[in-house]
KENUGU-339228 format. One record per residue (C-alpha): residue in one letter; x, y negated, z negated. Coordinates in steps of 0.1 Angstrom, whole numbers. Last residue first. Layout:
REM KENUGU-339228
A,X,Y,Z;
...
END
This chain:
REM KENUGU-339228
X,100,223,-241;
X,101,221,-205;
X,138,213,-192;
X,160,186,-188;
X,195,190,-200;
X,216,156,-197;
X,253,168,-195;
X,287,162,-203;
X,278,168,-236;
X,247,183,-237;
X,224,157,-247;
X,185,162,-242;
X,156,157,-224;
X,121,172,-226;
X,88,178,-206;
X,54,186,-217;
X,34,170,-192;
X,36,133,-208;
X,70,132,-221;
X,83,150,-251;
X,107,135,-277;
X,138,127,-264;
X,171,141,-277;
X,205,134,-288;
X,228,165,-293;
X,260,147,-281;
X,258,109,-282;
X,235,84,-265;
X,258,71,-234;
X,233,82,-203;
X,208,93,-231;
X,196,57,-234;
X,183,61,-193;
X,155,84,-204;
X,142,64,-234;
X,141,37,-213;
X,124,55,-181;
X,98,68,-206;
X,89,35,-223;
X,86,20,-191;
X,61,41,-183;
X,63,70,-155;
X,35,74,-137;
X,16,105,-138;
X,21,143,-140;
X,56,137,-150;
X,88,150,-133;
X,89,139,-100;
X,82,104,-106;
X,102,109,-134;
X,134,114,-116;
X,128,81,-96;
X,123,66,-127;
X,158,75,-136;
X,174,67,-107;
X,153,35,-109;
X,170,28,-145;
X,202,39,-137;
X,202,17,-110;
X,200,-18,-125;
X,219,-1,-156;
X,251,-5,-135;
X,266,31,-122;
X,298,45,-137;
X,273,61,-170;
X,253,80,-138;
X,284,96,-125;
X,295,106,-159;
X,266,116,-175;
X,259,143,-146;
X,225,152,-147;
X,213,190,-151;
X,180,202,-140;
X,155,227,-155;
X,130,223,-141;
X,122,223,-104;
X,138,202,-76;
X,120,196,-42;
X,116,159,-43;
X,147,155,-51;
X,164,163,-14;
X,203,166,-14;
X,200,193,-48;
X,243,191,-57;
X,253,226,-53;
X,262,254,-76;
X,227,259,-89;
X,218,278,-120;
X,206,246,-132;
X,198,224,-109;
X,219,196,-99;
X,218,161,-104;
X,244,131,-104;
X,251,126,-69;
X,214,132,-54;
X,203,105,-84;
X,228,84,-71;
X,218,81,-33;
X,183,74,-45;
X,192,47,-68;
X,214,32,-40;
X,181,42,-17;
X,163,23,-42;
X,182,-7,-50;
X,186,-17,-12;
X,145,-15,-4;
X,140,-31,-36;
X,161,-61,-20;
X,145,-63,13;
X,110,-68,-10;
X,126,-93,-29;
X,134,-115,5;
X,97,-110,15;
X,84,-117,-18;
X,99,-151,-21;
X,85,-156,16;
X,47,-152,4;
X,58,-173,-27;
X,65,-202,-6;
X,43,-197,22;
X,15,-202,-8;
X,32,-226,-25;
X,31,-253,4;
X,15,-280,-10;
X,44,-276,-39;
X,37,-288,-78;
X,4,-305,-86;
X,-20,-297,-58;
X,-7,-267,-43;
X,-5,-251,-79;
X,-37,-266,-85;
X,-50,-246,-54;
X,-32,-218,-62;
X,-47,-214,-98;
X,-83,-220,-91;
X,-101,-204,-65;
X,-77,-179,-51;
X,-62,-171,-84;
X,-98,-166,-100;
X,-108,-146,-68;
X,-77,-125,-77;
X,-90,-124,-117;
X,-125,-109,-110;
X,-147,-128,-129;
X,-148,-157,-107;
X,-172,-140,-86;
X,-167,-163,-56;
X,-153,-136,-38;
X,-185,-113,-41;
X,-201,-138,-20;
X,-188,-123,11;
X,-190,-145,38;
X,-198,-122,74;
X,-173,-147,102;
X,-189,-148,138;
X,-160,-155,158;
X,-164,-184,176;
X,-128,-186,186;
X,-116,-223,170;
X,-133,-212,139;
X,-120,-179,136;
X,-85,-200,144;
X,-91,-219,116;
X,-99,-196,92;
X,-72,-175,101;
X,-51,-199,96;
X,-66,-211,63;
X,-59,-177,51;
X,-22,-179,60;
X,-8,-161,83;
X,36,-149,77;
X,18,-115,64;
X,-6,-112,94;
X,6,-78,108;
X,2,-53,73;
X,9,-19,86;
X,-5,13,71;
X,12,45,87;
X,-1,78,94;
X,30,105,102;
X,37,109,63;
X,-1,112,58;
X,-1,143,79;
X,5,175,59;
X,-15,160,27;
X,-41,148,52;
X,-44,176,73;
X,-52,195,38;
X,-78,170,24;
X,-93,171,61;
X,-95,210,60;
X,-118,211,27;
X,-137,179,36;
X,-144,197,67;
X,-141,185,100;
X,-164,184,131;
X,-154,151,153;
X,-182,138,179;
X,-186,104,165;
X,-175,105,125;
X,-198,88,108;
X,-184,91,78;
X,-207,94,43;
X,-173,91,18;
X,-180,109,-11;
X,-164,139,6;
X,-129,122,7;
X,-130,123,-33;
X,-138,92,-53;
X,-162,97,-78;
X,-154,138,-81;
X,-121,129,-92;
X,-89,137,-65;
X,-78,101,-67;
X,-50,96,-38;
X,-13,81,-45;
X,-2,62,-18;
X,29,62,-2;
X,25,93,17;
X,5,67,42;
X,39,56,50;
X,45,16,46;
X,50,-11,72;
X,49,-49,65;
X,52,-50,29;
X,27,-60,-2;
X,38,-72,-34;
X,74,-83,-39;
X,63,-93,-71;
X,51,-57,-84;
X,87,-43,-69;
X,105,-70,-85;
X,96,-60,-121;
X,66,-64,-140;
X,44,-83,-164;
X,3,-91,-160;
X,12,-123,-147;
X,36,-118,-128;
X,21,-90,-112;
X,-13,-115,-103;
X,14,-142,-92;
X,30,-115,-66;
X,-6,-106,-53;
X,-19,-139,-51;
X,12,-151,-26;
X,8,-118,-7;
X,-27,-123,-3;
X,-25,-158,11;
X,6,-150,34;
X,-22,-123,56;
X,-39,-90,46;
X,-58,-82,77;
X,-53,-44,77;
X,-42,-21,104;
X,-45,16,97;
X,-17,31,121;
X,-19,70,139;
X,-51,76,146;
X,-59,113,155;
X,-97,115,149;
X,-103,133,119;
X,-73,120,106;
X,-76,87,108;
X,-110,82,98;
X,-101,104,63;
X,-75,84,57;
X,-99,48,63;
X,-118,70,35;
X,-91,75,11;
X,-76,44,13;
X,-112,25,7;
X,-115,53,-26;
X,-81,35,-42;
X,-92,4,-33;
X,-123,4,-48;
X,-107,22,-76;
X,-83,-7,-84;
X,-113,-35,-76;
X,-129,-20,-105;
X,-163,0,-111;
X,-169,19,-78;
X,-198,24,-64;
X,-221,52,-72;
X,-233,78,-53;
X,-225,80,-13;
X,-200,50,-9;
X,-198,43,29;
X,-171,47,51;
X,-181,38,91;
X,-162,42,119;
X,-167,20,151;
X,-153,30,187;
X,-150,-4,207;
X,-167,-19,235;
X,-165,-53,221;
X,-203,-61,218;
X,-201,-23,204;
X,-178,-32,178;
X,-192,-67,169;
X,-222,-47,165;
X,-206,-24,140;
X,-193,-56,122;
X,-229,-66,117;
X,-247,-38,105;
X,-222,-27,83;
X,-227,-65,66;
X,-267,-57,66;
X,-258,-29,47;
X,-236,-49,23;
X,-259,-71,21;
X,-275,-58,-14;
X,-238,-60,-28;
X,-216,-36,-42;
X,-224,-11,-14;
X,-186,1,-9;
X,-193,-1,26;
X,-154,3,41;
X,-157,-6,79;
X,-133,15,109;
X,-127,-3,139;
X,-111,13,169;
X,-81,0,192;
X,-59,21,220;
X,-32,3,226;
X,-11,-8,256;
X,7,-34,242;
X,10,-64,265;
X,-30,-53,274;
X,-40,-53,238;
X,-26,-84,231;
X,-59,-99,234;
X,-79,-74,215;
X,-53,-75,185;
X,-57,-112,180;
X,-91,-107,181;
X,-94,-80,152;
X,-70,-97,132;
X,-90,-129,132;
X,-118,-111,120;
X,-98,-91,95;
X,-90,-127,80;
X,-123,-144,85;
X,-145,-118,72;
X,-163,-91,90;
X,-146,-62,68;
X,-126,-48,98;
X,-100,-19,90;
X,-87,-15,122;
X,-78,23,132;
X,-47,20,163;
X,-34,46,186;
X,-6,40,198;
X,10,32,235;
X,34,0,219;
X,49,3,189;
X,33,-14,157;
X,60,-26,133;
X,92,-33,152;
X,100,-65,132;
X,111,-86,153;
X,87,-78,188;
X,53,-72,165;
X,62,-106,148;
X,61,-122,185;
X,33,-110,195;
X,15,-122,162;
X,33,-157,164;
X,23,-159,202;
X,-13,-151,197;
X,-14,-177,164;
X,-2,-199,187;
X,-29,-199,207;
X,-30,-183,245;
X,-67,-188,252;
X,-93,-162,255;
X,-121,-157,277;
X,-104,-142,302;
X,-89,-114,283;
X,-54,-111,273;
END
């Protein structure tokens, strides 16, 4: 801790988070994502003066995704905050045009922090997302219609394997106009370090028991020079119109507290997908083989078509997990996400009847009914 600083509780909640939950070791190599607001601000120092407990080595990496006319001036600023801190600062900047939705914005951020990562041996992207954006993101999946995995919303500690990349011409790694100190990479050999090393690159999430006013306040209490971004004001993007409007009257009118509220509702759902899908996991493995193949596969991602599933060990298992087993199966099947529709249609052939069949899936695939078996092959 440095001089300057004062033990807050917010420093002893953070340090002790990192003690529970085992998220960020000590010794590593850390990539800050640091967009000079409040939250990422308060991130940023709270990680400086633990620093020293920890034994980390800390850089800050700064998404431009020039949507605004500041945003160079915002560049501008959190790279000084890097070099009034002493630290290595990594900047992503959209080289054509930016991107049209928050959803590919995020996608192409990924990408580029990736890209950072790599090139120069980071092993954990640290974001700022705090209680606040947890609570938004579960009522935004609500709202739009999903399961508990949309309302558990974001987790703690995820693979960087996790995340699906856009390969378009928009978004690819080149786009992104790194400055990337003294590393020499090419987009070429970063897109294959990245596919063999995104399962060793983590993304971890520290503030998720913070709230935004927390971090406001303790910005506020440090001095920290917070950048506003006016783009969340825009009210015409539907988080900002959560934000603005529909957790406050939900604070007002129903619980003041609805943001720690629905921030720990997707905590305990989020231990809960964890359970369903390795039972899911651990059934699929049971009730597939491949045909040809006189042992059960033990790893799915590796199957090819055609594969034979069991009717009788998934038709013993509750509809909970034949459904994820079955997406599971899609996952590795279809060329992009499975829809409901798919998993449904899918799952009915667990009890359809002998000779029953699905009409193709996106990519070409089939499934049928050979009693005992579901058949699925390329049609």
């Amino acid at each position: 801790m440095s001089e300057s600083s004062k033990w807050t509780q917010l420093h002893a909640q953070l340090h002790r988070t990192l003690l529970q939950r085992q998220i960020l070791p000590k010794k590593q190599r850390l990539l800050v994502a640091v967009s000079g607001g409040q939250d990422s601000l308060c991130l940023m120092k709270l990680l400086l003066d633990l620093r020293s407990k920890w034994d980390w080595e800390i850089a800050i990496a700064h998404c431009d995704h020039r949507w605004r006319p500041d945003s160079e001036a915002n560049a501008n600023h959190v790279q000084n905050l890097a070099e009034n801190w002493g630290l290595p600062f990594y900047l992503a900047a959209i080289a054509d045009i930016p991107p049209k939705t928050e959803a590919a914005a995020r996608s192409w951020r990924y990408q580029a922090l990736a890209k950072i990562a790599v090139a120069n041996n980071y092993s954990y992207i640290i974001t700022g997302h705090t209680a606040s954006d947890r609570a938004e993101t579960l009522l935004y999946n609500l709202i739009r219609g999903t399961g508990i995995d949309g309302l558990s919303s974001l987790t703690w500690k995820r693979p960087l394997e996790d995340f699906s990349f856009d390969n378009s011409d928009d978004f690819r790694l080149g786009k992104a106009d790194c400055r990337l100190g003294n590393s020499e990479i090419s987009n070429e050999n970063l897109q294959s370090k990245i596919q063999n090393l995104k399962s060793k690159i983590h993304l971890v999430r520290p503030l998720l028991e913070i709230t935004r006013a927390q971090t406001g306040q303790f910005c506020q209490e440090q001095k920290l020079p917070i950048w506003e971004d006016s783009t969340n004001q825009n009210l015409q993007y539907r988080r900002n119109r959560i934000r603005s409007e529909l957790l406050p009257y939900l604070e007002t009118h129903f619980n003041p507290k609805t943001q720690q509220a629905l921030a720990q509702t997707a905590e305990i759902l989020r231990a809960d997908v964890e359970y369903l899908e390795l039972a899911a996991s651990d059934l699929l493995k049971q009730a597939m083989s491949q045909i040809g193949d006189s042992e059960s596969i033990n790893e799915p991602v590796k199957f090819q078509l055609p594969i034979e599933l069991n009717r009788q060990i998934l038709r013993q298992a509750h509809l909970a997990l034949q459904r994820r087993a079955m997406r599971q199966l899609l996952q590795q099947i279809l060329p992009e996400a499975p829809s409901f529709a798919s998993i449904e249609k899918l799952t009915y052939l667990i009890a359809a009847p002998n000779k029953s069949q699905t009409d193709p899936f996106p990519g070409g695939a089939i499934a049928r009914v050979e009693h005992p078996a579901i058949i699925l092959d390329i049609c």
